[in-house]
PDB file with SEQRES, HELIX, SHEET and CRYST1 records, atoms N, CA, C and O in Angstrom:
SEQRES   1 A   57  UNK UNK UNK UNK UNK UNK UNK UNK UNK UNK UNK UNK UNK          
SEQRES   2 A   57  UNK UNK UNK UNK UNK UNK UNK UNK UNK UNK UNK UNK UNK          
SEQRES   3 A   57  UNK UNK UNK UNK UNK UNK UNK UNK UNK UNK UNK UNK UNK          
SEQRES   4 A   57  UNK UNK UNK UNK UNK UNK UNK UNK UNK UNK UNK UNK UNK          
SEQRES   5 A   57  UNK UNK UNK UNK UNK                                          
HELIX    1 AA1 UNK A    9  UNK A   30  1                                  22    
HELIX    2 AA2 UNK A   43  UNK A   56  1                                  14    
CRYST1    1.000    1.000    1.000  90.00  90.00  90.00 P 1           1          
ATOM      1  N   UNK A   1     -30.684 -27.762   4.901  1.00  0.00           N  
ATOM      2  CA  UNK A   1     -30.251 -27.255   3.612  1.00  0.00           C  
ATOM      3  C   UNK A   1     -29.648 -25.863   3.803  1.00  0.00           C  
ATOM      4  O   UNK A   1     -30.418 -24.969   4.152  1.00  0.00           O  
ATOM      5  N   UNK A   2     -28.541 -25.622   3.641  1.00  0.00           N  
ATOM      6  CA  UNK A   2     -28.002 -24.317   3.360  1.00  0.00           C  
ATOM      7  C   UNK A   2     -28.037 -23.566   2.101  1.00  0.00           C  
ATOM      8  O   UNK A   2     -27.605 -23.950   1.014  1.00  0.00           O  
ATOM      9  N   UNK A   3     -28.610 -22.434   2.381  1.00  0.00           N  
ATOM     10  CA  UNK A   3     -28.568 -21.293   1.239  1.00  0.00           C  
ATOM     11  C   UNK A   3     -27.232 -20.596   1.275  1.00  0.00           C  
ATOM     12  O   UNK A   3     -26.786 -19.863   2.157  1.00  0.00           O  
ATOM     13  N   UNK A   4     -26.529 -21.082  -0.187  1.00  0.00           N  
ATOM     14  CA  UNK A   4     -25.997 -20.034  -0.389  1.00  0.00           C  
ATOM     15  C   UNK A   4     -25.782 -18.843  -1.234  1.00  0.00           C  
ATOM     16  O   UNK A   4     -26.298 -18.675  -2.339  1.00  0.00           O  
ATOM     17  N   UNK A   5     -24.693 -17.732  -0.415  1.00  0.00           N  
ATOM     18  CA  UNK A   5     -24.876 -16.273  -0.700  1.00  0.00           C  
ATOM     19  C   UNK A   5     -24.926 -16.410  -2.140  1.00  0.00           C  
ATOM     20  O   UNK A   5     -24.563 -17.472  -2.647  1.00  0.00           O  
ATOM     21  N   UNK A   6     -25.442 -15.203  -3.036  1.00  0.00           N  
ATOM     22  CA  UNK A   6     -25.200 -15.242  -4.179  1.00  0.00           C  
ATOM     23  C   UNK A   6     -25.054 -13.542  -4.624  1.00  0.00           C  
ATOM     24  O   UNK A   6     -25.955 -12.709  -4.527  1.00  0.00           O  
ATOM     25  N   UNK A   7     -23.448 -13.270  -5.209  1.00  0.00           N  
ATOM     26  CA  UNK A   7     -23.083 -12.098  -5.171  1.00  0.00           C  
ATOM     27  C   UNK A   7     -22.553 -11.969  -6.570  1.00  0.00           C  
ATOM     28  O   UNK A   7     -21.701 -12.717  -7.050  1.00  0.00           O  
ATOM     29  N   UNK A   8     -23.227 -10.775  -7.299  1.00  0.00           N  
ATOM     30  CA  UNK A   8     -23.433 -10.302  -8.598  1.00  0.00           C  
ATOM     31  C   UNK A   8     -21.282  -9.754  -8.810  1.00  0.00           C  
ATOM     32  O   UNK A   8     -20.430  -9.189  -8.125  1.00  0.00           O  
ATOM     33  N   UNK A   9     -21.374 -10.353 -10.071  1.00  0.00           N  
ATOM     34  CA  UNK A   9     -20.282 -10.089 -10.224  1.00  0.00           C  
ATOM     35  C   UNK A   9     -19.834  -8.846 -10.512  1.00  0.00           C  
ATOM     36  O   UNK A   9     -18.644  -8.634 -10.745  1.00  0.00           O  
ATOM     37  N   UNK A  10     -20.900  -7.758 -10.523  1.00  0.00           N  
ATOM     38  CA  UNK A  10     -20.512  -6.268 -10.403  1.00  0.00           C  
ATOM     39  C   UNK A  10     -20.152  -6.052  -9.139  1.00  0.00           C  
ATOM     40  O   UNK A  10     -19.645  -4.930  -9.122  1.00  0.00           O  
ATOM     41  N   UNK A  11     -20.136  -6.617  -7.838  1.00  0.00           N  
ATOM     42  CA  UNK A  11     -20.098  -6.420  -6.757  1.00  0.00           C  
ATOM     43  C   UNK A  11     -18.887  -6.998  -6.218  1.00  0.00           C  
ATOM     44  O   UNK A  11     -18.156  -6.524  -5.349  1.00  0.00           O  
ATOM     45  N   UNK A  12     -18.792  -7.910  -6.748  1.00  0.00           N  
ATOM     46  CA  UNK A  12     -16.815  -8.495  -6.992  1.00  0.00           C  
ATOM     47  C   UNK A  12     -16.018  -7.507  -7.664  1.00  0.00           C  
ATOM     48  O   UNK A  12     -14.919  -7.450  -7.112  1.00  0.00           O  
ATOM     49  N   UNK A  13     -16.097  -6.818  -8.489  1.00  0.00           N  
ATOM     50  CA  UNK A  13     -15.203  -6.192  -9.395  1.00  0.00           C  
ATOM     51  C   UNK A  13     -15.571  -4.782  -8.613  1.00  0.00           C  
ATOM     52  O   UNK A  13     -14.751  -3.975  -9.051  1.00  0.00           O  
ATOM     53  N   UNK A  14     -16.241  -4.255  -7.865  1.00  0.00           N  
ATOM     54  CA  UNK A  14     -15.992  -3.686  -7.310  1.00  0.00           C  
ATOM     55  C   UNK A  14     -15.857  -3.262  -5.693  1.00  0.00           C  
ATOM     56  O   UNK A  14     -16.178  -2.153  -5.266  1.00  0.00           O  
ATOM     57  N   UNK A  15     -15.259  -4.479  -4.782  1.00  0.00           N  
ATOM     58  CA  UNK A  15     -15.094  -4.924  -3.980  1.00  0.00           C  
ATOM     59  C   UNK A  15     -13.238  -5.039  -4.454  1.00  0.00           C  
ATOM     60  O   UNK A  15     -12.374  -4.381  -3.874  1.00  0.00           O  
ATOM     61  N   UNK A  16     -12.977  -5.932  -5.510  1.00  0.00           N  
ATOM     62  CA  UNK A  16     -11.411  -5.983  -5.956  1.00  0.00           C  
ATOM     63  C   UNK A  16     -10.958  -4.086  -6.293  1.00  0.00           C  
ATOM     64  O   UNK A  16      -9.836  -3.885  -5.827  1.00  0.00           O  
ATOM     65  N   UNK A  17     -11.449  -3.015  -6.832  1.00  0.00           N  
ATOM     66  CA  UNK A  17     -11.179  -2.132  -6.661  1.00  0.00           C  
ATOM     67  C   UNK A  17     -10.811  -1.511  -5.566  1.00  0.00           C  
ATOM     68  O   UNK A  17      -9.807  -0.858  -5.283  1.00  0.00           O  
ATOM     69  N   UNK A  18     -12.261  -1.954  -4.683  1.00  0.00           N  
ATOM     70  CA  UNK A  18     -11.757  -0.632  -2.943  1.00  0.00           C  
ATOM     71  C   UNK A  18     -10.623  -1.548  -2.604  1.00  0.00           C  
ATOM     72  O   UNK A  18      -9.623  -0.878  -2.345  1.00  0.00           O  
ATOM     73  N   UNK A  19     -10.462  -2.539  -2.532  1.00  0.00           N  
ATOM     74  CA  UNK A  19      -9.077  -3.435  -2.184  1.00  0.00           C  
ATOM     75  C   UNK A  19      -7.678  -2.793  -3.060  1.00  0.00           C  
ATOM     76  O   UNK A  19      -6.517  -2.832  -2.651  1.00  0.00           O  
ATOM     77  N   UNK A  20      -7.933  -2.478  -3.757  1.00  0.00           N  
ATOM     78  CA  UNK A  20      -6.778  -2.263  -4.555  1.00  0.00           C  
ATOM     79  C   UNK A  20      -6.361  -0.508  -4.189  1.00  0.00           C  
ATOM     80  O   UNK A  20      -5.195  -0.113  -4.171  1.00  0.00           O  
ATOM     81  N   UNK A  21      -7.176   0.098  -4.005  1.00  0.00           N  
ATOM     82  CA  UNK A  21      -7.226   1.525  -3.521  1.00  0.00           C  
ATOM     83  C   UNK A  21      -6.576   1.213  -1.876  1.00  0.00           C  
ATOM     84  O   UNK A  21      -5.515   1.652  -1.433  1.00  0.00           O  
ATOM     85  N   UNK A  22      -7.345   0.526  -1.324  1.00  0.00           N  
ATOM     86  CA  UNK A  22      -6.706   0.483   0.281  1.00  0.00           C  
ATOM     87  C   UNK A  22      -5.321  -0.259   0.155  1.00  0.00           C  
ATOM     88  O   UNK A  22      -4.447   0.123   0.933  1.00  0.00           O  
ATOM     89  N   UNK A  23      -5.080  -1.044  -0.529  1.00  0.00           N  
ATOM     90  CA  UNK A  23      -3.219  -1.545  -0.626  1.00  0.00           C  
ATOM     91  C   UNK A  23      -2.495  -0.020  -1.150  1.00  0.00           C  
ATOM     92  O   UNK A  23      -1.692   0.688  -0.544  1.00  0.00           O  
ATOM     93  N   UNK A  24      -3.076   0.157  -2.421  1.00  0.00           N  
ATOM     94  CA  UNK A  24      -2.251   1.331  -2.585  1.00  0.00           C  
ATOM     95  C   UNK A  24      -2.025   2.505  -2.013  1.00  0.00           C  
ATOM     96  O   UNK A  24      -1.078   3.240  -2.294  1.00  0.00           O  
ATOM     97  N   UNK A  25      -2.956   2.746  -1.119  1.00  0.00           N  
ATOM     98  CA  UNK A  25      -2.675   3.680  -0.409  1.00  0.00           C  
ATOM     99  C   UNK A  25      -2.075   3.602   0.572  1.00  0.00           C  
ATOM    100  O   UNK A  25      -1.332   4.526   0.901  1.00  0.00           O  
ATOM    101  N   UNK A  26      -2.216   2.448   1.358  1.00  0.00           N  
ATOM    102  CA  UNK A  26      -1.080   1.756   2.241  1.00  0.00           C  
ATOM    103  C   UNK A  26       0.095   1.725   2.132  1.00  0.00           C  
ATOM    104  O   UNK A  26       0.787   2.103   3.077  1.00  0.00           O  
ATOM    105  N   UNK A  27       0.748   1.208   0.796  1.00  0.00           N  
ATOM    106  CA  UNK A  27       2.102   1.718   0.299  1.00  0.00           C  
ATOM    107  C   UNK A  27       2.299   2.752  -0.085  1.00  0.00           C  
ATOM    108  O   UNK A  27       3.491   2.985  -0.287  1.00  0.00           O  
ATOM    109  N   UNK A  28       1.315   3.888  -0.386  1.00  0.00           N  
ATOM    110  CA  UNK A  28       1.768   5.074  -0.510  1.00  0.00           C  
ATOM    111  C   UNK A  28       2.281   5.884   1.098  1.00  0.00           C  
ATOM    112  O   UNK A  28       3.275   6.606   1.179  1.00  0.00           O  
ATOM    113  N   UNK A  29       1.510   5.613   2.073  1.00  0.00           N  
ATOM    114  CA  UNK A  29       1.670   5.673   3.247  1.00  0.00           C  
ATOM    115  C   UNK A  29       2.805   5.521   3.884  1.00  0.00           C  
ATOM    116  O   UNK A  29       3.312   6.452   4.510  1.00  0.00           O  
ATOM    117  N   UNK A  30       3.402   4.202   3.794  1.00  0.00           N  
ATOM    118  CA  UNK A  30       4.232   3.598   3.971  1.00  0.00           C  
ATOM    119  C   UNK A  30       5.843   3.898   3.872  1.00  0.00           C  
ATOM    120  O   UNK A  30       6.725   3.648   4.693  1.00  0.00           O  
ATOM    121  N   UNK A  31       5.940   4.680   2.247  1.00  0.00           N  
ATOM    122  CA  UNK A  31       6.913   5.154   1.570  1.00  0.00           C  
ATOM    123  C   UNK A  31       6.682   6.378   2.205  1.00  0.00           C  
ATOM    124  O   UNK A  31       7.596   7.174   1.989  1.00  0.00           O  
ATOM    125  N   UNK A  32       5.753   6.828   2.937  1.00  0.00           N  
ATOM    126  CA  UNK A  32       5.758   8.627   3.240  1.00  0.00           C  
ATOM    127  C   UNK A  32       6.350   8.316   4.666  1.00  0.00           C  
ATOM    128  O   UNK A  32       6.598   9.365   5.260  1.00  0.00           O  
ATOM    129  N   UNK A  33       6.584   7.431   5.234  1.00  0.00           N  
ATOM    130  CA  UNK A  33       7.098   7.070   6.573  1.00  0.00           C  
ATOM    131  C   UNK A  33       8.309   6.606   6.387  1.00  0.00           C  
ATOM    132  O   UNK A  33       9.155   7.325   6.919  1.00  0.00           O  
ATOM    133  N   UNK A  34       8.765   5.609   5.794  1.00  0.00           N  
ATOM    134  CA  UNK A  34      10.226   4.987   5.365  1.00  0.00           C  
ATOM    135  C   UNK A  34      11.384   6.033   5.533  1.00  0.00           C  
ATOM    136  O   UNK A  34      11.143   7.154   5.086  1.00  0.00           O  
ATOM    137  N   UNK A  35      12.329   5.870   5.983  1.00  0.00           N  
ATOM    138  CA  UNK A  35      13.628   6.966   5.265  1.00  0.00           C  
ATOM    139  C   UNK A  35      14.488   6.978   3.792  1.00  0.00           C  
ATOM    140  O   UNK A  35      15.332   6.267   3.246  1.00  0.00           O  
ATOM    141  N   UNK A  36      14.392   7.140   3.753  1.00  0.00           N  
ATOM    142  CA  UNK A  36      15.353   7.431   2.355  1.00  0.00           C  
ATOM    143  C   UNK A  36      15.942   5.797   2.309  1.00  0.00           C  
ATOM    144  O   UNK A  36      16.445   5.321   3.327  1.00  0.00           O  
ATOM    145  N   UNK A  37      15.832   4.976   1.020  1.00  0.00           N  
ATOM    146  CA  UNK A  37      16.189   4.267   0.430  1.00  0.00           C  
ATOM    147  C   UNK A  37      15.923   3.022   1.651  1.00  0.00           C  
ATOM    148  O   UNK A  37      16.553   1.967   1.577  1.00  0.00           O  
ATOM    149  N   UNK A  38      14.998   3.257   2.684  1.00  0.00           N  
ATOM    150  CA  UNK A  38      14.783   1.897   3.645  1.00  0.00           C  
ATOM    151  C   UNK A  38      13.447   1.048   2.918  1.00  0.00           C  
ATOM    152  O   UNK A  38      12.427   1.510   2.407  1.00  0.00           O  
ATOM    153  N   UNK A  39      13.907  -0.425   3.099  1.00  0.00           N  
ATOM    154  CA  UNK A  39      12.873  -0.944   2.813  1.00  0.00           C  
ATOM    155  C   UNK A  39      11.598  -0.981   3.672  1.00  0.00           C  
ATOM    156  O   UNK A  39      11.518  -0.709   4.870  1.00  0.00           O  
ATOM    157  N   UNK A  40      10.463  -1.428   2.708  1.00  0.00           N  
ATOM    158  CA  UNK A  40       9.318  -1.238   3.662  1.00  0.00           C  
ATOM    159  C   UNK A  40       9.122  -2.370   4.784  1.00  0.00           C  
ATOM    160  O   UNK A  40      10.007  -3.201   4.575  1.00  0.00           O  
ATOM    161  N   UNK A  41       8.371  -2.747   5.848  1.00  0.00           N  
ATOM    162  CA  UNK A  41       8.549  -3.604   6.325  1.00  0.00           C  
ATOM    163  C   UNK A  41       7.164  -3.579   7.468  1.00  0.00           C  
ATOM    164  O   UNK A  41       6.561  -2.511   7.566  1.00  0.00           O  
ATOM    165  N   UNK A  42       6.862  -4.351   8.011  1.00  0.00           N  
ATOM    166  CA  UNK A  42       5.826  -4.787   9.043  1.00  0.00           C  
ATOM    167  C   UNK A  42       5.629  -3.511  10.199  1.00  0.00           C  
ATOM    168  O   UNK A  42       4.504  -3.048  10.381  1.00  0.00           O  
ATOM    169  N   UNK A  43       6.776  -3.010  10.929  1.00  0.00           N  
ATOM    170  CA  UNK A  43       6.513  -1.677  11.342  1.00  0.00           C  
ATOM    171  C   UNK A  43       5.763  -0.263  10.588  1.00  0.00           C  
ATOM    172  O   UNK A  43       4.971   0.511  11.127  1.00  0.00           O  
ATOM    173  N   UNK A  44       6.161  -0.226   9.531  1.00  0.00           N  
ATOM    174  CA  UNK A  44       5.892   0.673   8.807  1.00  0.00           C  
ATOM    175  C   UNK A  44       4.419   0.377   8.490  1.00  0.00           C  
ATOM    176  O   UNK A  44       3.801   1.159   7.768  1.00  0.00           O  
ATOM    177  N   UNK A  45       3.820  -0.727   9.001  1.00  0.00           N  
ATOM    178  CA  UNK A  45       2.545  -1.088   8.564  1.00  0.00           C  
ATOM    179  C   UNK A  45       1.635  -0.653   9.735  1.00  0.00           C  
ATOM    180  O   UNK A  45       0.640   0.070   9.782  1.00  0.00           O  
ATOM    181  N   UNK A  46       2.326  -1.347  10.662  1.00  0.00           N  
ATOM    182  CA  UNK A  46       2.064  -0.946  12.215  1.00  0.00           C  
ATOM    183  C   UNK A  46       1.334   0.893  12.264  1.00  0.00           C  
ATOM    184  O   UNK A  46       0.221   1.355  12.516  1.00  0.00           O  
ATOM    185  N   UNK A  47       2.254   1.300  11.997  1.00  0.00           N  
ATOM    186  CA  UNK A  47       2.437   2.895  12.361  1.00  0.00           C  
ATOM    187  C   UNK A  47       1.127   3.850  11.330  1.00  0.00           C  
ATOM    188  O   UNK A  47       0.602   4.935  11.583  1.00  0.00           O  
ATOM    189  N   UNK A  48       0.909   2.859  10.068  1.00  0.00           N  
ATOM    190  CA  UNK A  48      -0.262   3.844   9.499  1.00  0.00           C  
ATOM    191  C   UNK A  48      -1.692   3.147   9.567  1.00  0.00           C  
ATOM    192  O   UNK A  48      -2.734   3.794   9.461  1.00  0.00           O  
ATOM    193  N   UNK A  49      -1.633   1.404   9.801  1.00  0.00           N  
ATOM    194  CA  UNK A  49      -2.910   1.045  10.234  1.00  0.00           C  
ATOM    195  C   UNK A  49      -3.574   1.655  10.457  1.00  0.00           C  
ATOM    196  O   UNK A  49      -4.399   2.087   9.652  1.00  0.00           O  
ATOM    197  N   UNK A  50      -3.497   1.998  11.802  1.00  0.00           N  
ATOM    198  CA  UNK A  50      -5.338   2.583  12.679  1.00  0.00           C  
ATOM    199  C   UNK A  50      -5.829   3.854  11.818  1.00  0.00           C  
ATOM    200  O   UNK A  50      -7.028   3.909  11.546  1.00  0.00           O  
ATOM    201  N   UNK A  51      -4.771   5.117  11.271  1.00  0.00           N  
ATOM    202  CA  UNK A  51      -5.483   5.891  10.406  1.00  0.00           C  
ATOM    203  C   UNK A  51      -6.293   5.361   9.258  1.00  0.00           C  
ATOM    204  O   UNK A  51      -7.510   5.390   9.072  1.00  0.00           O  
ATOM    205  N   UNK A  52      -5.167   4.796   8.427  1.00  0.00           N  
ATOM    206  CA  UNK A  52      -5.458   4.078   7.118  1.00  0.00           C  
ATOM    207  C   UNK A  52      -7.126   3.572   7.658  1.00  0.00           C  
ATOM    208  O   UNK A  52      -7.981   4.397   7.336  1.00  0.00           O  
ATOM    209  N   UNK A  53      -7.712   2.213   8.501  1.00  0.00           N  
ATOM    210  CA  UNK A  53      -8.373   2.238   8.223  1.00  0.00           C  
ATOM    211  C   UNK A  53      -9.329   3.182   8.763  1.00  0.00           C  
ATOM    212  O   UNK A  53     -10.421   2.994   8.226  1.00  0.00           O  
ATOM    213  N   UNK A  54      -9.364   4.313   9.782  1.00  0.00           N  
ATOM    214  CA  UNK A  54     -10.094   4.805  10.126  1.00  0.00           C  
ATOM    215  C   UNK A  54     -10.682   5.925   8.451  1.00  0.00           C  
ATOM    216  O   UNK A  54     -11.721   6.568   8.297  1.00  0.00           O  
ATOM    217  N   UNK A  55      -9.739   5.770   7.691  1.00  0.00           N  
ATOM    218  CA  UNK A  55     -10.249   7.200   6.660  1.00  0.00           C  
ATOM    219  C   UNK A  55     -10.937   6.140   5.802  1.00  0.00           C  
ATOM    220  O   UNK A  55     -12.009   6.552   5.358  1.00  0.00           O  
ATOM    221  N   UNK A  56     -10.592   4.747   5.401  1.00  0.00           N  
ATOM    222  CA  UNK A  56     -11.355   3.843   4.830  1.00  0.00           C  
ATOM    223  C   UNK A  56     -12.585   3.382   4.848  1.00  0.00           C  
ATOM    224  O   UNK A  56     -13.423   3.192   3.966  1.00  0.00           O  
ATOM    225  N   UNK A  57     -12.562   3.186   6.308  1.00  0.00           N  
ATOM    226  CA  UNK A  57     -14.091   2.640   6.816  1.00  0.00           C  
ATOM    227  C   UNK A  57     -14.361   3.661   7.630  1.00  0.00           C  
ATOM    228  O   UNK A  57     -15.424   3.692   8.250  1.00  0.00           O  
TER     229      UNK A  57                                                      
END                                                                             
């Protein structure tokens, strides 16, 4: 028989917050790296990762 997890829906809604804080700050990131009028793209993701999550977690 498997137990399963059971997670309070205050803990979802704020789980969807820190998610929404770490995207946005990611694209804020992102746009601080870009040049002028370049779109964003998979490099630009590359390049702020390892900080991004090091200040996150």
């Amino acid at each position: 028989m498997k137990i399963q997890p059971v997670i309070s829906e205050d803990s979802i809604l704020l789980t969807c917050d820190l998610l929404d804080c770490l995207i946005n700050e990611a694209i804020s990131r992102m746009h601080q790296i870009a040049m002028d009028g370049e779109e964003l793209n998979l490099s630009h993701l590359e390049k702020i990762l390892p900080q991004l999550l090091l200040d996150f977690f």
